[in-house]
C-alpha distance (Angstrom), angle and dihedral (degrees) to the residues before:
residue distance angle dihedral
X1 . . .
X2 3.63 . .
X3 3.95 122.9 .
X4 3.42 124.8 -110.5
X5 3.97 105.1 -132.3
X6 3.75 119.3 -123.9
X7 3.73 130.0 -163.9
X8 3.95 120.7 -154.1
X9 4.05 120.7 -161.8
X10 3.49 105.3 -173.2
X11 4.02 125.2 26.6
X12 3.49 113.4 -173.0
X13 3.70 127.7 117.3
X14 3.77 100.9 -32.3
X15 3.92 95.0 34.2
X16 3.95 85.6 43.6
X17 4.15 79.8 60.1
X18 3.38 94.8 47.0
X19 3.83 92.2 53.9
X20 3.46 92.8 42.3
X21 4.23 95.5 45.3
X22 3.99 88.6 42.0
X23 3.84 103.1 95.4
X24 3.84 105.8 44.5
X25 3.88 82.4 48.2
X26 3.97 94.3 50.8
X27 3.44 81.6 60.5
X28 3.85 105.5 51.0
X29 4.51 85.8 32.8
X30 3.89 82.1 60.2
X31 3.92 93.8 47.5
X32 4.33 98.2 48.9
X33 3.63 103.6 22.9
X34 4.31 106.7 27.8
X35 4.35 89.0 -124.4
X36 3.57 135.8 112.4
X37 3.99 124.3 -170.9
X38 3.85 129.5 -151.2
X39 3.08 123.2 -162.2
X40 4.17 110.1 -131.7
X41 3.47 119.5 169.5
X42 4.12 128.0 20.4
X43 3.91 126.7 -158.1
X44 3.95 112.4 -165.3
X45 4.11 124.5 156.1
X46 3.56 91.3 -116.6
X47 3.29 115.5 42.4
X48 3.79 98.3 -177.8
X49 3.51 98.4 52.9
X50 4.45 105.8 109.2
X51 3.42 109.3 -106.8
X52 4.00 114.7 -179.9
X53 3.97 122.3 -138.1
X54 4.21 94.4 24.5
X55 3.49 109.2 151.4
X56 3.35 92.0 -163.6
X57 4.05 142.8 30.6
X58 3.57 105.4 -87.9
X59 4.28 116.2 -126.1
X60 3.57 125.9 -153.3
X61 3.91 100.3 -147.0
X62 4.06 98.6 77.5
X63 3.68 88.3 -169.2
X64 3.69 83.3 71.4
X65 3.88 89.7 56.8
X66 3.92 97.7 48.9
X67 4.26 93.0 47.7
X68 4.01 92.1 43.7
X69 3.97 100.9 127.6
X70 3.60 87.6 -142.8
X71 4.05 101.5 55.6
X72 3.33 117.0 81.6
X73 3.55 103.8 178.8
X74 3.85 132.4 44.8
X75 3.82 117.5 -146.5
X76 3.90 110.8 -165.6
X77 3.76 114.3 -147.7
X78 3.93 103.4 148.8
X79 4.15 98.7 100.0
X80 3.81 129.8 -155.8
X81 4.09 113.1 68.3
X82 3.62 110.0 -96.8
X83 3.77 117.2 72.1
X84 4.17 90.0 15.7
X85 4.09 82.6 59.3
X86 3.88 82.0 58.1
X87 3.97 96.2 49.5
X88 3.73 87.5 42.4
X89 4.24 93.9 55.7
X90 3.78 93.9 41.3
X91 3.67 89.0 50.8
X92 3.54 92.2 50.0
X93 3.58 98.0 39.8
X94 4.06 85.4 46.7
X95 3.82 86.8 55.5
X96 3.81 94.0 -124.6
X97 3.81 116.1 135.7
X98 3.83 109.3 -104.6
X99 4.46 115.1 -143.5
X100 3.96 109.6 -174.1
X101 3.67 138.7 167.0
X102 3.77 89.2 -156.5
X103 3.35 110.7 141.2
X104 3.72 104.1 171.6
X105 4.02 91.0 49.2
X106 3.97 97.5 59.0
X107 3.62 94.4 45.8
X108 4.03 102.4 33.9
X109 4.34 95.6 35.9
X110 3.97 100.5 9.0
X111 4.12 84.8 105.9
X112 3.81 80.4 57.9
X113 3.63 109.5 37.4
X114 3.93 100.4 33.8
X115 3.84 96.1 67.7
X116 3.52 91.2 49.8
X117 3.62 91.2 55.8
X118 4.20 93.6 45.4
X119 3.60 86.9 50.0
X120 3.96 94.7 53.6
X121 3.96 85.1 36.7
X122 3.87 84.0 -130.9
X123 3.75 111.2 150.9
X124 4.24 124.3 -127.5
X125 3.57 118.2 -160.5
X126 4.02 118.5 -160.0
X127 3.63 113.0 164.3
X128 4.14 92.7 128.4
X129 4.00 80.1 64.4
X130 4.06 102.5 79.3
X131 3.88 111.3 29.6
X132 3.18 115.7 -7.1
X133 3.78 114.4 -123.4
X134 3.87 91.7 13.0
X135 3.38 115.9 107.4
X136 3.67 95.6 -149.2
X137 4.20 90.2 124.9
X138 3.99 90.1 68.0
X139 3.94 90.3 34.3
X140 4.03 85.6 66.4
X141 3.48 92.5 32.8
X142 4.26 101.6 48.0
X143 3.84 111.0 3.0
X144 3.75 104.7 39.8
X145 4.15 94.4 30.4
X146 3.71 91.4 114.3
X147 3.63 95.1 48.4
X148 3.87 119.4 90.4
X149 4.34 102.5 -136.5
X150 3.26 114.7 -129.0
X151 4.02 90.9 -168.1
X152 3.50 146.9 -33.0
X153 3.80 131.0 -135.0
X154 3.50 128.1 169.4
X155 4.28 145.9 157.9
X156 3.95 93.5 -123.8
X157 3.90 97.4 165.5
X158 3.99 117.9 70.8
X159 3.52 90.6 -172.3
X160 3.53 100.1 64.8
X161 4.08 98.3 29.9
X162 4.04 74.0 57.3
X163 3.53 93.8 50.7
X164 3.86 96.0 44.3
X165 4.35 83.2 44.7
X166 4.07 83.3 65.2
X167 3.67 95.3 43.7
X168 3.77 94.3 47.1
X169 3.77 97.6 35.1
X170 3.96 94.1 39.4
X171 3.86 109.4 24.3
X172 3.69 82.7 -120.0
X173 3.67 123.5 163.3
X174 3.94 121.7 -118.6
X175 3.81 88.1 -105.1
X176 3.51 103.8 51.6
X177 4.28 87.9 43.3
X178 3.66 88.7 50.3
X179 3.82 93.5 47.9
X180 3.91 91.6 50.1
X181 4.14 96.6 44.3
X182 4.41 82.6 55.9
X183 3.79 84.3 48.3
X184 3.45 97.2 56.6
X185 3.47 92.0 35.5
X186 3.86 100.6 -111.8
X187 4.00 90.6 122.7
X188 3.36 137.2 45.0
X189 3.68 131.7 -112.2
X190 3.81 84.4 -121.5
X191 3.99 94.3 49.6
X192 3.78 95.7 176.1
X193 3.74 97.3 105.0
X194 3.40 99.0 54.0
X195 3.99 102.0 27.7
X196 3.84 99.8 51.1
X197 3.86 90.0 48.3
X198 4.16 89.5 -110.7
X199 3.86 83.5 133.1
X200 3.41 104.9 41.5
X201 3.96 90.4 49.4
X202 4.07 91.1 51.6
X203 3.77 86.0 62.0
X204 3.65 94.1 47.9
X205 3.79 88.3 54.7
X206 3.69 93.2 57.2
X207 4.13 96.9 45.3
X208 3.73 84.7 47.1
X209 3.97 84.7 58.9
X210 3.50 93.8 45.6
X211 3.75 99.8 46.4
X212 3.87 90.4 42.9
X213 3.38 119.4 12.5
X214 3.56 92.2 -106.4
X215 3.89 132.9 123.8
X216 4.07 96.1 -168.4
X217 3.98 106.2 -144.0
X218 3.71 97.8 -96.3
X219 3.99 110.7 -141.4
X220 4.20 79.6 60.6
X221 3.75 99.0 59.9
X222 3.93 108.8 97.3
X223 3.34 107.4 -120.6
X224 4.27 126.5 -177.0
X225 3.72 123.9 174.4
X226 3.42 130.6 -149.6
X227 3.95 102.0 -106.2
X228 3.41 98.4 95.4
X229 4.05 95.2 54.3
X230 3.90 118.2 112.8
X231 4.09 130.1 -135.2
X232 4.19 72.4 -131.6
X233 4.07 96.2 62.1
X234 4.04 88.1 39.6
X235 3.31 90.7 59.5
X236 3.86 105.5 45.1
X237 3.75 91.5 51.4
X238 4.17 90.4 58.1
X239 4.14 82.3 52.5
X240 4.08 84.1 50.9
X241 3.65 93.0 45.3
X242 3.83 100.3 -102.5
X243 3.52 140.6 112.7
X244 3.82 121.9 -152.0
X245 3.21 123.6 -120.9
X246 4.44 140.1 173.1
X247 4.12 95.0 -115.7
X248 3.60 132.5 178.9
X249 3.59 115.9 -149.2
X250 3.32 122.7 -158.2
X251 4.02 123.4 173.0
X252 3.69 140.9 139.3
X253 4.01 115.6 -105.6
X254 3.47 106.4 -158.9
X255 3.79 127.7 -32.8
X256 3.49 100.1 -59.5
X257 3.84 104.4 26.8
X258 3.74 134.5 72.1
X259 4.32 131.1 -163.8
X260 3.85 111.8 -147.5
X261 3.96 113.8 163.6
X262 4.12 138.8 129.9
X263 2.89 133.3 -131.8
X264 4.00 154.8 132.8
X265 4.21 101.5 -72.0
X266 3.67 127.4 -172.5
X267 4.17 99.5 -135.9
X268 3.64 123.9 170.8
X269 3.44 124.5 -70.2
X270 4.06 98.0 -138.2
X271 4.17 87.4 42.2
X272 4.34 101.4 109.5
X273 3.56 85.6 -117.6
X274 4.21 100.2 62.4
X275 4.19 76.8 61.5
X276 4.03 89.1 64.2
X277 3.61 103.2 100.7
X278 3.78 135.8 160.9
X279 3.62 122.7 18.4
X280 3.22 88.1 -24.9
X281 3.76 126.5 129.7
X282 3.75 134.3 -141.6
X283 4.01 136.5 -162.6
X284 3.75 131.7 178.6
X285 3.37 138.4 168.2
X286 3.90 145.0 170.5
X287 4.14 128.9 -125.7
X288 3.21 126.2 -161.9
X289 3.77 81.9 -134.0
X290 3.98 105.4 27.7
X291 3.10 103.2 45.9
X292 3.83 122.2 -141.7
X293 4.06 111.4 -17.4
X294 3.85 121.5 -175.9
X295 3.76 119.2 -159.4
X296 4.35 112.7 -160.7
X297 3.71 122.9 -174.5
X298 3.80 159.4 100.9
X299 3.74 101.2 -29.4
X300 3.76 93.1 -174.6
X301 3.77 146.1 -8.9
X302 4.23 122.2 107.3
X303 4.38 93.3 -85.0
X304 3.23 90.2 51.8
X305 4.04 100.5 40.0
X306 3.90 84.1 42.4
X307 4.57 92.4 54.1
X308 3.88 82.6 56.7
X309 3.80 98.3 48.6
X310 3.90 99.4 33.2
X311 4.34 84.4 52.5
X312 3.63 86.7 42.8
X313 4.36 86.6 49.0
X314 3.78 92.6 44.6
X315 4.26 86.8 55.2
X316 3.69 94.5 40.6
X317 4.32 89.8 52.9
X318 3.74 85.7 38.0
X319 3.90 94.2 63.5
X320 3.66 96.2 39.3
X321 3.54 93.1 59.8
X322 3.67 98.1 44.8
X323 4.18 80.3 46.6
X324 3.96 83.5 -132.0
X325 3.58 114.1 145.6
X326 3.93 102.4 -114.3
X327 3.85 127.9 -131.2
X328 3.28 129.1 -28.9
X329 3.49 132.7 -126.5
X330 4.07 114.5 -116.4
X331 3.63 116.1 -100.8
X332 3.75 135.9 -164.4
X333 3.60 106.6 73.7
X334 3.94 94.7 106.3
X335 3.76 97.5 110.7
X336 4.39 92.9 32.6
X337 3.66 112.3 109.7
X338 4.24 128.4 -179.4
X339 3.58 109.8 -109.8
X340 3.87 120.7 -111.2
X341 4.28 108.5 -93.1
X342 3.80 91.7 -115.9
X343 3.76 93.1 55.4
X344 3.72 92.3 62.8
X345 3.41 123.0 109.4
X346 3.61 134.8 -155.6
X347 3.61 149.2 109.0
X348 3.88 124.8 -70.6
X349 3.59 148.3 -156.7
X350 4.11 109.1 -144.3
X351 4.09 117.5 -170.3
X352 3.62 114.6 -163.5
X353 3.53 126.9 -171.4
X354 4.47 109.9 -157.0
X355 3.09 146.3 147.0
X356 4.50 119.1 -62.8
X357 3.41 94.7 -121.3
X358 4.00 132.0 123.6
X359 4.11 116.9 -101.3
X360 3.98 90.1 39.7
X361 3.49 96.1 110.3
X362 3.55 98.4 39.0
X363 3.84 91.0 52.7
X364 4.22 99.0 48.5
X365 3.88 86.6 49.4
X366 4.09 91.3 57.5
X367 3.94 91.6 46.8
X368 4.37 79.0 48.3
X369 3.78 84.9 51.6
X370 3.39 102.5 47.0
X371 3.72 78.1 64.9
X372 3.66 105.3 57.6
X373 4.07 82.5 -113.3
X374 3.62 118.1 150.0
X375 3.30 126.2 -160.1
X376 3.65 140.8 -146.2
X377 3.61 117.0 -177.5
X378 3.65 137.8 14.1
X379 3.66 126.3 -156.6
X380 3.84 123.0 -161.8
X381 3.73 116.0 177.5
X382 4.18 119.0 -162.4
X383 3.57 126.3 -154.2
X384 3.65 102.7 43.6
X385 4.01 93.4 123.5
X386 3.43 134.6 -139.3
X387 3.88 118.8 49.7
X388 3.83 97.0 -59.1
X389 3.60 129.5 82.0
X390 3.45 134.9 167.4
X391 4.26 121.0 -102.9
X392 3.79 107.2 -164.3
X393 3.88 117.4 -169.7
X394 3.87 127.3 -171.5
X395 3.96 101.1 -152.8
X396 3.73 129.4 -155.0
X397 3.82 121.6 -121.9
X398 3.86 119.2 -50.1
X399 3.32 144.8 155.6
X400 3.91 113.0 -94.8
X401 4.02 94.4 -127.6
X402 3.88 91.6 52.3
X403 4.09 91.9 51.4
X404 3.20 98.0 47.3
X405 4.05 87.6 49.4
X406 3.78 84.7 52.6
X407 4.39 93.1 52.5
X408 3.57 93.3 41.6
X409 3.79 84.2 61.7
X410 3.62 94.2 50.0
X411 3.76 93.9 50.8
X412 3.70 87.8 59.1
X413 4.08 91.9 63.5
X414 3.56 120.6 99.6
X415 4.11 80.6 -136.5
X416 3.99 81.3 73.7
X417 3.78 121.1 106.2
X418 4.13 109.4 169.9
X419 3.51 134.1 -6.0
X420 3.31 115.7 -65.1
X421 4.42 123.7 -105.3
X422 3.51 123.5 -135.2
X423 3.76 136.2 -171.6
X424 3.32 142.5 175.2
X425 4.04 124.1 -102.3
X426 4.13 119.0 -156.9
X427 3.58 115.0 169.1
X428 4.00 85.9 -168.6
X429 3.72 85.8 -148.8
């Protein structure tokens, strides 16, 4: 059986995986799908660097990689979305199938590079970009296709779900969670990816343009990280029955309109997905058809980045040797468009700090409903000294304009202490 030839730009952890992971999965590729891959030519930034398992000499010039004769697929491993946009063109102008795990790329330059590669009707394969060794790209793309999705929600970042896991588990403070994630090498020293919810909000972009066709313009999807969130606020929801979690929501709004955002969400604490902990990762979604389906896995880590792109290898090889065309990218979304942030609507936690003084209560609930804002729960703490104490409130739905109205009128009170904090609420029912 002859080898289908693969070219790798980019070898460090994940590629290192792939190397590494390559062999045993020959072996079970050649058993369930009749290919085998070989991996021919290497492009790394330092070429000299040791590198075990290479069965090749690594090159510096990746343009080298993308026009050997004898590779017939480019695997993009390089990150960020400058000189991968490059490797992506060339191999789509070469004609060579390109398999990433670029996240960044697809959701940043996919309005870009995805015409291009419809155009040349060269296929892109990008499972390793949302979950790591969770298939949930092909689940959207093959197993649910016939179902209409009614919304997606998912925990998409294992360095904050581990981060929260510490804060929950251990009443830990955001510093001291964030310090131990670096030390066991779950974050980076540059944490802003994954902290800030930049990360978590790429991968929402790209299941958004799976499950509709459209690739939401990325600087306008609201996006708030977790560094901001208090051992005070993760402690409060667990008396209120939730757990807090980074989500990404995604769900349509209407025929012709579509929410995608991150954030950190109270959810409930008996819902499966409260019971995802570590760096563990997390995806459900509704059909029309199959009802809720949760995905749970490795979100991260090279074996688990390395099952998505070998699966995504063995498909790429399978279609050029049956000379069939590949998969196509979803279509549709030309006339969807994200909703404005004040037209959301959802339920909220709000934490004031004010004054410990009778009336207070009394006095926040009439500026609520003035609002037409309901509320559900109320949560006053004792024994937090001084004159200020915290007033939590569990809202019922509104519209994100009208409750922000409503705290802006708060803050104005002399009965105000700090600013006030608000999360999200999804009961993911």
């Amino acid at each position: 059986m002859d080898k289908v030839g693969i070219g790798l730009v980019g070898c460090g952890t994940v590629g290192s995986g792939l190397v590494r992971n390559l062999p045993e999965a020959n072996r079970l590729l050649q058993q369930r799908l009749g290919v085998g891959l070989e991996i021919r030519a290497v492009a790394v930034r330092n070429p000299a660097k040791k590198r075990e398992n290479l069965p090749v000499q690594p090159v510096a010039d990746w343009r080298s990689v993308v026009s050997n004769p004898s590779v017939q697929i480019v695997v993009e491993l390089l990150g960020g979305t400058t000189e991968s946009l490059e490797v992506a063109k060339a191999a789509v102008a070469a004609g060579k199938p390109l398999v990433t795990a670029n996240k960044a790329l697809l959701a940043e330059r996919g309005a870009e590079l995805i015409p291009l590669a419809q155009k040349a009707r060269v296929p892109i394969y990008f499972e390793a970009s949302v979950a790591g060794g969770i298939p949930v790209l092909k689940a959207l793309r093959e197993g649910l296709v016939a179902n209409q999705l009614l919304g997606l929600h998912g925990i998409i970042n294992g360095t904050c779900n581990y981060i929260l896991s510490r804060m929950a588990e251990e009443g830990s403070d955001f510093s001291s969670a964030l310090q131990q994630a670096k030390e066991l090498g779950y974050a980076e020293a540059d944490d802003r990816l994954d902290v800030d919810g930049i990360d978590a909000a790429h991968k929402a972009a790209i299941l958004c343009l799976l499950a509709y066709g459209f690739l939401p313009p990325f600087p306008k999807v609201p996006v708030e990280g977790i560094r901001n969130l208090s051992a005070q606020d993760v402690s409060f929801a667990r008396q209120l029955g939730y757990a807090i979690k980074l989500l990404a929501v995604v769900r349509p709004v209407g025929p012709e309109r579509v929410e995608v955002r991150v954030s950190p969400t109270l959810i409930p604490a008996r819902h499966p997905m409260a019971s995802v902990h570590g760096v563990f990762n997390a995806v459900g979604l509704v059909g029309n058809l199959s009802g809720p389906v949760q995905f749970t896995g490795r979100g991260a880590g090279p074996d688990a980045t390395s099952s998505a792109l070998l699966a995504d290898l063995g498909e790429a090889a399978r279609h050029l040797q049956d000379k069939s065309p590949g998969p196509v990218l979803p279509s549709g979304g030309e006339k969807i468009r994200l909703i404005e942030p004040g037209d959301s609507v959802g339920r909220f936690y709000v934490r004031f700090e004010v004054r410990d003084q009778p009336g207070v209560l009394a006095q926040i609930a009439g500026i609520f409903g003035a609002e037409k804002i309901g509320i559900s729960s109320v949560l006053q703490p004792e024994g937090h000294g001084a004159d200020s104490v915290p007033l939590v409130f569990l809202l019922e739905a509104a519209r994100e304009s009208a409750l922000q109205k409503a705290i802006a009128a708060v803050q104005k009170l002399a009965l105000n202490r700090a600013p006030a904090r608000v999360l999200r609420v999804e009961d993911l029912a």
